[in-house]
MARROFI-247306 format. One line per field, with one value per residue (C-alpha): x negated, y negated, z negated; residue in three letters. Coordinates in Angstrom, 1 decimal. Example, Ala and Ser with C-alpha at 12.3 -4.5 7.8 and 13.67 -1.06 7.14 Angstrom:
x	[-12.3, -13.7]
y	[4.5, 1.1]
z	[-7.8, -7.1]
residuo	[ALA, SER]
// end
This chain:
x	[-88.7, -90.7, -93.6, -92.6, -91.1, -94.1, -96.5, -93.7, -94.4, -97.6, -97.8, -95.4, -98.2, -100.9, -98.2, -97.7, -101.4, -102.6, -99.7, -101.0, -104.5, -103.4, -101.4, -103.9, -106.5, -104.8, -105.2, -102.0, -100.0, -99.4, -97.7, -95.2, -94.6, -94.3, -92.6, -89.3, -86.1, -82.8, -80.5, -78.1, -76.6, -78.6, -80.3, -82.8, -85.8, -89.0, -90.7, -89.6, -92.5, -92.0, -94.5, -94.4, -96.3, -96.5, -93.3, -91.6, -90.1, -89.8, -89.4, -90.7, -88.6, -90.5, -89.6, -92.1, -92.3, -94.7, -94.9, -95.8, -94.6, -92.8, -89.6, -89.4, -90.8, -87.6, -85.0, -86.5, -87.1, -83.1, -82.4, -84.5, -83.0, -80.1, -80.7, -81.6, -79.0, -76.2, -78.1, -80.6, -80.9, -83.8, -86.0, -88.6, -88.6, -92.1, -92.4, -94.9, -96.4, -100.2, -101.2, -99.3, -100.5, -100.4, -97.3, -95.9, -97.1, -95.8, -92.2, -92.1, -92.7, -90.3, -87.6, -89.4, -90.7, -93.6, -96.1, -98.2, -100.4, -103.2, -105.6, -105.4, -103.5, -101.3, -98.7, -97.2, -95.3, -93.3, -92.2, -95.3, -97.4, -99.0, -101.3, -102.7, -105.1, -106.4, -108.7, -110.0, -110.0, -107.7, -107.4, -108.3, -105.1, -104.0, -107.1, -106.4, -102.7, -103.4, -106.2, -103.6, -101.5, -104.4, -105.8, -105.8, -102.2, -100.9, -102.3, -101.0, -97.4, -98.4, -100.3, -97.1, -95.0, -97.4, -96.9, -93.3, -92.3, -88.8, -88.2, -85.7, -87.2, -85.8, -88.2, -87.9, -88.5, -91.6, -93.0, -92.9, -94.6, -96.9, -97.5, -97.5, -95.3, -92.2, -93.3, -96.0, -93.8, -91.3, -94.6, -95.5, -92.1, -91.7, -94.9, -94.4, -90.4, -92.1, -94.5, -91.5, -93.6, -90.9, -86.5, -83.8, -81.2, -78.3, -80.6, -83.5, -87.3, -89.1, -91.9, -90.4, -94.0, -96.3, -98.7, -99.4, -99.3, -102.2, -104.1, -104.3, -105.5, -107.6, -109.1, -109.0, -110.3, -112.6, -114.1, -112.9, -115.5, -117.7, -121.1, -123.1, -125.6, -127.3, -128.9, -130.2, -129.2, -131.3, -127.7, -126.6, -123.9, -121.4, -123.4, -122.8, -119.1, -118.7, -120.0, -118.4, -114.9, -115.7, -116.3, -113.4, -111.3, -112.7, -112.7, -110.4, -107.5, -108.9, -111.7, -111.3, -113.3, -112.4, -114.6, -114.3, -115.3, -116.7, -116.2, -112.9, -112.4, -114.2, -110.7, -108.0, -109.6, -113.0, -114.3, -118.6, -120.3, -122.9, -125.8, -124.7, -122.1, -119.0, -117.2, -115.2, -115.4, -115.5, -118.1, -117.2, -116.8, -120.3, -121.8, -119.8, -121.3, -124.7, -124.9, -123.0, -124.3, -127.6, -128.0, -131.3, -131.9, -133.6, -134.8, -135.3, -133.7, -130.9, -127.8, -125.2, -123.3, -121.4, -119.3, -118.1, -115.3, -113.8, -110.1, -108.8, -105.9, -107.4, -106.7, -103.6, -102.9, -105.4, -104.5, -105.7, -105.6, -108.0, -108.0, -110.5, -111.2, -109.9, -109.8, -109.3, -105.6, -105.6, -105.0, -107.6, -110.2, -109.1, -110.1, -113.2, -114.2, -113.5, -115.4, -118.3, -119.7, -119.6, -119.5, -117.2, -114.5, -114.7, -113.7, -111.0, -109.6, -109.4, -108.0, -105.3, -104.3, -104.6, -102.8, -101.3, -99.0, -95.4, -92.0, -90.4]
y	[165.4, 168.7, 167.0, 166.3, 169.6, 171.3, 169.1, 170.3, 173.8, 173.6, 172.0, 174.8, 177.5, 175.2, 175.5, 178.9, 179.8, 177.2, 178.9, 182.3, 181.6, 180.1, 182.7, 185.8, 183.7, 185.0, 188.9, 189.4, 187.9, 190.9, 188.5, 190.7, 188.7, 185.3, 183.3, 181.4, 183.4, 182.1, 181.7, 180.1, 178.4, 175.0, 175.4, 173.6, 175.6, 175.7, 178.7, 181.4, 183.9, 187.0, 187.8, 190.3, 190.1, 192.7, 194.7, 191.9, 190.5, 186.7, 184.4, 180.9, 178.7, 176.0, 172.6, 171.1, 167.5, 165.4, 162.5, 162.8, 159.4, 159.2, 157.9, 161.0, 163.0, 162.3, 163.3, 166.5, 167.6, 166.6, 168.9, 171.4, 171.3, 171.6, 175.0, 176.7, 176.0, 177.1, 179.6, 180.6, 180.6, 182.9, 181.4, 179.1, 175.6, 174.5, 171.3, 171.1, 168.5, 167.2, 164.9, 164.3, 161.1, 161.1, 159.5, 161.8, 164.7, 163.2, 163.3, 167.0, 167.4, 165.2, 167.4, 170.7, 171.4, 173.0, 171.3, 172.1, 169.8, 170.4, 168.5, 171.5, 169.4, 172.6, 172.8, 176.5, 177.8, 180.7, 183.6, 184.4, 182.5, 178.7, 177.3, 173.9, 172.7, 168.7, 167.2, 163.9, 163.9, 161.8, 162.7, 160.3, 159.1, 158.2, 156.1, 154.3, 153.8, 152.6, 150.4, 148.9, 148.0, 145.9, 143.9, 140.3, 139.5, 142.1, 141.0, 137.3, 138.9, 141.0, 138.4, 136.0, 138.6, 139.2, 135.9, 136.9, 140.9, 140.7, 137.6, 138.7, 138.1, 138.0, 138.7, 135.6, 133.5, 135.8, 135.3, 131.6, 131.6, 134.0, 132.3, 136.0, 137.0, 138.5, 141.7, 142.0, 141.5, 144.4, 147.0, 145.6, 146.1, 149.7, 150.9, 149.4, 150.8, 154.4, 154.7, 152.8, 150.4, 147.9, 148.2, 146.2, 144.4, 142.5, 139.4, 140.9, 142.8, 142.8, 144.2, 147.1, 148.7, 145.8, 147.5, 150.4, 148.4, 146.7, 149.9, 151.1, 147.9, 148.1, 151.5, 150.7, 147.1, 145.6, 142.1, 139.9, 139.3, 136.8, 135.3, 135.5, 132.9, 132.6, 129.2, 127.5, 124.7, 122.9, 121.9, 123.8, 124.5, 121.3, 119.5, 122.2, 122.2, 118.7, 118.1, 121.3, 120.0, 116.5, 117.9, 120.0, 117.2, 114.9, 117.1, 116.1, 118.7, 120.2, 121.3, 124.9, 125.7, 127.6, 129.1, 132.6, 136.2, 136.2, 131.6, 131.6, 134.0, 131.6, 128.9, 131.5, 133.9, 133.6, 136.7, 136.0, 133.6, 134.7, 133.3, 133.0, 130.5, 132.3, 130.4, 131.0, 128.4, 127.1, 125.2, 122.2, 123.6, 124.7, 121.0, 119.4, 122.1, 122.1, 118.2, 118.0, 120.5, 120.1, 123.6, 124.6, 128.0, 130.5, 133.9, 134.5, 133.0, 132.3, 131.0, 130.0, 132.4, 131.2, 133.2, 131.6, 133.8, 135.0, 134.7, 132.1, 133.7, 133.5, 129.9, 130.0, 131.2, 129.4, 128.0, 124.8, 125.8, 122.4, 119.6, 119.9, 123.3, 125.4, 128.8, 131.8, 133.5, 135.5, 138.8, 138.0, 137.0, 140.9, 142.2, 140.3, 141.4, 144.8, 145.8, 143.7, 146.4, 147.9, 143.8, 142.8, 145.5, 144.6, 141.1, 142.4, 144.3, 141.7, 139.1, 141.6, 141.5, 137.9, 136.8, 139.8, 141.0, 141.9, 142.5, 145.4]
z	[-105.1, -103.7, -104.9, -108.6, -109.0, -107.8, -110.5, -113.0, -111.9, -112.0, -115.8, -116.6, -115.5, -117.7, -120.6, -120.7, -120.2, -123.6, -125.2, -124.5, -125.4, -129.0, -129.8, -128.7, -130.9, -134.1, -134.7, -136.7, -133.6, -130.5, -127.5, -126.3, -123.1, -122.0, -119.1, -117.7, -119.2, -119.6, -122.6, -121.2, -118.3, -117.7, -121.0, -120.2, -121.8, -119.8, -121.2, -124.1, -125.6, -127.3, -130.1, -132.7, -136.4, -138.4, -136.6, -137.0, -133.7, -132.6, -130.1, -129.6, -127.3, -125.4, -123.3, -121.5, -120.2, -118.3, -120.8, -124.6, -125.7, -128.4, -127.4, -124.8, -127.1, -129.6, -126.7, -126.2, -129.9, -130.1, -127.3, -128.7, -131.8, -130.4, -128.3, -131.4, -133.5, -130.6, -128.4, -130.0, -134.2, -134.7, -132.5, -133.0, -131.2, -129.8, -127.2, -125.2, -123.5, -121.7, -124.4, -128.1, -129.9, -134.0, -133.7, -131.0, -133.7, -137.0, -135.0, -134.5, -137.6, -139.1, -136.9, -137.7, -134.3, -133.1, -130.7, -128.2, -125.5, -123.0, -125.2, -127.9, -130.8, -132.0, -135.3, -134.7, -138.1, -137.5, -139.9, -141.7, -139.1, -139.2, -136.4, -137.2, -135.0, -134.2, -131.6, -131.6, -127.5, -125.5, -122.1, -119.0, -118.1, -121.6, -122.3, -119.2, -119.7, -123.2, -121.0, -119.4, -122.0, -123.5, -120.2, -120.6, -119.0, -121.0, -123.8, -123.3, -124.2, -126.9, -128.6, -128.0, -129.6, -132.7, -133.6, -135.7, -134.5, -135.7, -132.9, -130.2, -126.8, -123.0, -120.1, -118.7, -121.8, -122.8, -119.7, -119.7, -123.4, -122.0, -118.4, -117.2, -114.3, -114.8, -113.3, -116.4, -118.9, -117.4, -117.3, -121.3, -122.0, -120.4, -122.6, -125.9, -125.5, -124.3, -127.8, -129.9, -130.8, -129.5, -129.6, -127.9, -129.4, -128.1, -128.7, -126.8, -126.8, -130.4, -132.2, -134.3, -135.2, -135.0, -137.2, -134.7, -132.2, -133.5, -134.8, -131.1, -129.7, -132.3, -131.1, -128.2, -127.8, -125.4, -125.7, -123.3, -120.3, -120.3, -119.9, -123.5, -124.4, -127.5, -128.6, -131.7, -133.9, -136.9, -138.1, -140.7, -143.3, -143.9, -141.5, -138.5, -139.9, -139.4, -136.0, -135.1, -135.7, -134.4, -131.0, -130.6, -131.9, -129.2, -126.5, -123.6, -123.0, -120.0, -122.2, -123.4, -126.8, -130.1, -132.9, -132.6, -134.7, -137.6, -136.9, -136.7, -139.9, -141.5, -141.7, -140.9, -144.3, -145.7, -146.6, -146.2, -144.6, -141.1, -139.8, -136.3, -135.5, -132.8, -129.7, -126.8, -124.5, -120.4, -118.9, -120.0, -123.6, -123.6, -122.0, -125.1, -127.5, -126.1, -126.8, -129.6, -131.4, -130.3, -129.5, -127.5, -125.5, -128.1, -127.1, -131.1, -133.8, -132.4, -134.9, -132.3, -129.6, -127.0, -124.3, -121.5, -120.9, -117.5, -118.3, -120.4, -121.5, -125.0, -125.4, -125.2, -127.9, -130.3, -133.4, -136.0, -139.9, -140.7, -138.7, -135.4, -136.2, -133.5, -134.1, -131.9, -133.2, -136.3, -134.2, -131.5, -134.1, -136.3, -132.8, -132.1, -135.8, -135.9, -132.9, -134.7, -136.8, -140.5, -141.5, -139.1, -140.3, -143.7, -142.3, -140.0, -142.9, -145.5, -142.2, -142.0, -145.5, -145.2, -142.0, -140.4, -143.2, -141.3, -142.9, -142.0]
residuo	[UNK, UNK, UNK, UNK, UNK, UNK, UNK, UNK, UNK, UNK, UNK, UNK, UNK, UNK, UNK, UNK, UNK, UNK, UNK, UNK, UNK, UNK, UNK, UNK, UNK, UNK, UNK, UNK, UNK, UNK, UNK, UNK, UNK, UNK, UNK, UNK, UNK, UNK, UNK, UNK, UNK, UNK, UNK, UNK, UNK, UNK, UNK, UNK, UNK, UNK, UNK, UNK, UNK, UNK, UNK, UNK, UNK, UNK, UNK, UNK, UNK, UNK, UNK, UNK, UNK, UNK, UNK, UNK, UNK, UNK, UNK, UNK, UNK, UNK, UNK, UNK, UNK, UNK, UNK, UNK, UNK, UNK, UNK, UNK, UNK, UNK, UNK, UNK, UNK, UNK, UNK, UNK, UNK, UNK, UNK, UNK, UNK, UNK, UNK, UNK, UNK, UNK, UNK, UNK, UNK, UNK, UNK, UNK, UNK, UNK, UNK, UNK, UNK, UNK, UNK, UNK, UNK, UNK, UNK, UNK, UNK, UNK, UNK, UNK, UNK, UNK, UNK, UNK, UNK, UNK, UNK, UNK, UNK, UNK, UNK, UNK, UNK, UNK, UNK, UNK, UNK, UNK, UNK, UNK, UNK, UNK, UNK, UNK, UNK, UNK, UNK, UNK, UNK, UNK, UNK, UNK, UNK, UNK, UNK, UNK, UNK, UNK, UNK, UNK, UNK, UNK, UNK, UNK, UNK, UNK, UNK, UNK, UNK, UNK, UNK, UNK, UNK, UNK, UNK, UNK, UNK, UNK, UNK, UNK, UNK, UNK, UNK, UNK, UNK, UNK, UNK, UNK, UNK, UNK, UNK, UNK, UNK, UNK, UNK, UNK, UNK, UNK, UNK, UNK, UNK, UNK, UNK, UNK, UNK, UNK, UNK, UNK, UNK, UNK, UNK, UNK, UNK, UNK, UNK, UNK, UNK, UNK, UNK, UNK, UNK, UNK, UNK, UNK, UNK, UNK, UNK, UNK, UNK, UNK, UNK, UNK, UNK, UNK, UNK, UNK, UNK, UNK, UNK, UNK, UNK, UNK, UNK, UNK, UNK, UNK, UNK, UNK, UNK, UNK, UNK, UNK, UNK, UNK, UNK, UNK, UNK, UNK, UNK, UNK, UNK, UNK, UNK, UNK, UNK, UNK, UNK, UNK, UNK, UNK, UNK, UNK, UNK, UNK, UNK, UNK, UNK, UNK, UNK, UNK, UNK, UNK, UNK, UNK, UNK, UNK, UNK, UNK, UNK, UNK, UNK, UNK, UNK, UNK, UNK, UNK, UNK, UNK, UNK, UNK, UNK, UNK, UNK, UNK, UNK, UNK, UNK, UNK, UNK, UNK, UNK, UNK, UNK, UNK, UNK, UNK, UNK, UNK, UNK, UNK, UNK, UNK, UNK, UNK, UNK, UNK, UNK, UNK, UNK, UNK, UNK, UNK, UNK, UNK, UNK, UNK, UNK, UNK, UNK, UNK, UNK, UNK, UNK, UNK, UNK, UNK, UNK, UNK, UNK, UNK, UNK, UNK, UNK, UNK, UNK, UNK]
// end
C-alpha cells in the first residue's frame, strides 16, 4: 500500500509539472500557483491551479488516476462533474491521467471536461482560453498492454466473440469454444471491459463495440509467427482453383491448411485477383500442397506462399464459403490484408463492408 501511494505521489508531481508547462506555454495565461488544496472534506481532487487571464481569476480543478481507460476514465469525469457543480461552480474540471486514447478523449468531451496525460494529448477551454493539442505517440506500456490483448490465445476468444458481438457469453463456455484456459478469458475479459469495448448482462460477456475493437487490432496487428516459403506453380487460374480445393477437401483431419490473405478474400469477398496464391498451413499441409500443387522451391518467380505457422490457433476458427475451399476467418484474413500494403487495405476495406458489417 506504501508502495502504490508513493507511485500515486509521484504521478501527482509528473501531473502538476505537464500542467504547469502547458499552461506557462500561452502568454495571455500568468499561473498564479499550483498544487494539492482542499475544497472540501474527502473531495477527492488531486491537484487545483490558480491562473489568471487578462485580470481575470480562475481555477482549474484536477483528478488524477493511474489508468486512462475509458471505463475509469468515465467514473472520474462523473466525480469531477460532480465536485464542480457542489463545491466548486466556477472552476474548471480537468482529468488527468499518463496516457488518454481517442476514445478516452472523445469522453471528456462529451462530459465537458478538460484532459491532460503524460503523452502531451491536451483539450484545456476555460474563460477566454482553449488548449488543443494531439500526439500521435503511445507510450511503452500501452503498446504492450494493447500487445497483449492481441497474442494468439487472446485472440482465440476475441475471434470467437467476433463471430456475432451481441452473443451473451460465460467464461467457462468462451473458453471451451476458444480452447483457452479459463484464466485467459478472465484477463480478455478485464481489458475489453476496461476500454468498453465489451458489457455484461445478466446473460453474460458481449461485444458492445466490436468495430473498435477491430480498428485497434487493426493498428496494432502482427502476423502470426511462422516459417515463410515461397514456391512456384505452372497451375494457374481455374486449374490452380481446382486442385486447390481437391486437396483441402481430401486432406485427413489432422491436417491443418486454409487459403489465407489476399486467398482467402478471394471466396469470403472478391475484390482483385493477385499473382501469388496465400496459405496457412502445418507440415503435413505443406507435404499435401507441395505434391498436390506441384509447387517447386523458386528463389524468383515465385506465385505460391506458404507459412507454416507456430501456433495453430488460426485454424480454429477457419471457415468453408465453397465446397473444399478453406479459408482463413473473415476477421483474420481483414488482418492478414490490411497489414499487406496500399493493395491489401483496399481489400481489407471492401472485406469489411462485405463480411464484417455489425448491428448495433
Amino acid at each position: 500500500m506504501l508502495k502504490a501511494d508513493n507511485l500515486m505521489k509521484d504521478l501527482e508531481r509528473q501531473a502538476a509539472g505537464t500542467l504547469r508547462a502547458l499552461l506557462e506555454q500561452v502568454p495571455a495565461i500568468k499561473l498564479l500557483d499550483i498544487g494539492h488544496e482542499a475544497l472540501a472534506p474527502d473531495h477527492g481532487v488531486d491537484i487545483v491551479a490558480h491562473v489568471e487571464v487578462y485580470g481575470r481569476r480562475q481555477a482549474l480543478v484536477c483528478e488524477v488516476k493511474s489508468s486512462g481507460q475509458p471505463r475509469h476514465v468515465r467514473l472520474a469525469l462523473l466525480h469531477l462533474r460532480d465536485i464542480v457543480a457542489n463545491q466548486a461552480k466556477d472552476a474548471a474540471p480537468v482529468f488527468i491521467a499518463p496516457y488518454l486514447s481517442p476514445e478516452a478523449q472523445a469522453l471528456c468531451r462529451e462530459h465537458d471536461v478538460g484532459y491532460l496525460d503524460l503523452e502531451g494529448n491536451a483539450r484545456l477551454a476555460f474563460g477566454s482560453v482553449f488548449i488543443e493539442r494531439e500526439v500521435a505517440s503511445k507510450p511503452g506500456v500501452e503498446r504492450r498492454e494493447l500487445r497483449s490483448i492481441f497474442k494468439p490465445k487472446a485472440a482465440q476468444v476475441l475471434r470467437v466473440m467476433l463471430r456475432d458481438p451481441q452473443r451473451t457469453w460465460r467464461v467457462t463456455e468462451l473458453a471451451e469454444a476458444a480452447g483457452v484456459s479459463l484464466g485467459h478469458v478472465s484477463n480478455v475479459r478485464v481489458s475489453l471491459l476496461g476500454r468498453e469495448w465489451a458489457q455484461v448482462s445478466d446473460a453474460g460477456l458481449y461485444l458492445s463495440e466490436p468495430d473498435a475493437l477491430l480498428d485497434e487490432w487493426r493498428d496494432a496487428y502482427e502476423p502470426p509467427v511462422g516459417q515463410r516459403i515461397s514456391f512456384y506453380t505452372t497451375l494457374h487460374g481455374r486449374s490452380f482453383e481446382e486442385a486447390a480445393r481437391r486437396v483441402m477437401s481430401s486432406k485427413r483431419e489432422t491436417v491443418l491448411l486454409a487459403m489465407a490473405s489476399f486467398s482467402a478474400a478471394h471466396w469470403l469477398a472478391p475484390y482483385g485477383r493477385t499473382g501469388t496464391q496465400y496459405f496457412y498451413a502445418d507440415d503435413a499441409g505443406l507435404e499435401q500442397l507441395r505434391s498436390s500443387l506441384k509447387l517447386s522451391s523458386a528463389s524468383k518467380g515465385e506465385n505460391v506462399t506458404v507459412t507454416l505457422l507456430k501456433d495453430l490457433g488460426v485454424f480454429r476458427d477457419t471457415v468453408e464459403p465453397a465446397p473444399g475451399a478453406t479459408c482463413t476467418s473473415p476477421v483474420q484474413t481483414y488482418l492478414d490484408l490490411a497489414a499487406a500494403g496500399e493493395r491489401g487495405r483496399e481489400a481489407a476495406d471492401h472485406l469489411r463492408q462485405e463480411r464484417l458489417k455489425w448491428q448495433k
